[in-house]
C-alpha positions as CSV (number, residue, x, y, z in Angstrom):
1,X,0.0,0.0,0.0
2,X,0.9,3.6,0.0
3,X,0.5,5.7,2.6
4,X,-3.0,8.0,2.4
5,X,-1.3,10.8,4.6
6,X,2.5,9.9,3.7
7,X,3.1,9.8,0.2
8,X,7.3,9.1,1.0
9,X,6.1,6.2,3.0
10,X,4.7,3.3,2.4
11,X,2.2,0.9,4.8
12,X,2.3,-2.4,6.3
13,X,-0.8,-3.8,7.2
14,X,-0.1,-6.6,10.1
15,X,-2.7,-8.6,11.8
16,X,-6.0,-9.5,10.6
17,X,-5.8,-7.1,8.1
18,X,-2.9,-8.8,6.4
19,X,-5.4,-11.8,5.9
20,X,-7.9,-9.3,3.7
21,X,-7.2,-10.1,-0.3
22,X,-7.3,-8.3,-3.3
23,X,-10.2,-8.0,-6.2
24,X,-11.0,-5.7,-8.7
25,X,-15.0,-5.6,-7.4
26,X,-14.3,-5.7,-3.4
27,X,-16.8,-6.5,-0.6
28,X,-15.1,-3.9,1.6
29,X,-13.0,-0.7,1.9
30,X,-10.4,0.5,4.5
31,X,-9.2,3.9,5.9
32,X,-6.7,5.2,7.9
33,X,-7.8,5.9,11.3
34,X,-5.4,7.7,14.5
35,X,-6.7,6.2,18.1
36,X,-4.9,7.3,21.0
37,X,-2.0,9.0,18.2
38,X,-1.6,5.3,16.8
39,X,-2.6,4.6,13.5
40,X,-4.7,1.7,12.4
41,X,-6.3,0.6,9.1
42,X,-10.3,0.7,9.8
43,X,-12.1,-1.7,7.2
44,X,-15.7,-2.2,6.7
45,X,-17.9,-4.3,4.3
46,X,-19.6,-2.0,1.1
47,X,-22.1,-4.7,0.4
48,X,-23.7,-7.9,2.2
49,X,-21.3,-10.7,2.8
50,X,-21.9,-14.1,3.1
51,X,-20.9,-16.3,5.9
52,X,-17.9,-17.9,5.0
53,X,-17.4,-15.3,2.1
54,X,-13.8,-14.0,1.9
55,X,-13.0,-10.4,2.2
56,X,-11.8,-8.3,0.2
57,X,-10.7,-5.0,-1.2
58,X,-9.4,-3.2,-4.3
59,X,-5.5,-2.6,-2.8
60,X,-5.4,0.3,-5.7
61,X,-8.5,2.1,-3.9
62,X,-7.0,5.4,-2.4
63,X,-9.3,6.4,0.6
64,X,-8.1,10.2,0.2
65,X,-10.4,10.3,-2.6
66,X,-13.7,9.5,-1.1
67,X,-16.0,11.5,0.9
């Protein structure tokens, strides 16, 4: 990923997060997010998913650009 706030960095996404794959027509989207002056990556589902469904987003989707 690159950074949203950073563009001279770059992000590694660690923990359950890591586990989230990539596809051109996602079922979720991510943001960055600072709690208590950490950031974290905040990801949430864009459409129904189904139990045992595997998540995913579009890791070309830049989360600057939304509202």
């Amino acid at each position: 990923f690159d950074h949203p706030l950073f563009s001279q960095r770059g992000l590694i996404a660690i923990g359950h997060v890591s586990l989230i794959n990539h596809d051109p027509d996602p079922n979720c989207e991510w943001r960055m997010v600072q709690v208590h002056g950490r950031w974290m990556i905040e990801v949430w589902s864009i459409r129904r998913v189904s139990s045992g469904e595997e998540l995913t987003f579009d890791y070309g989707y830049d989360p600057t650009t939304k509202d």
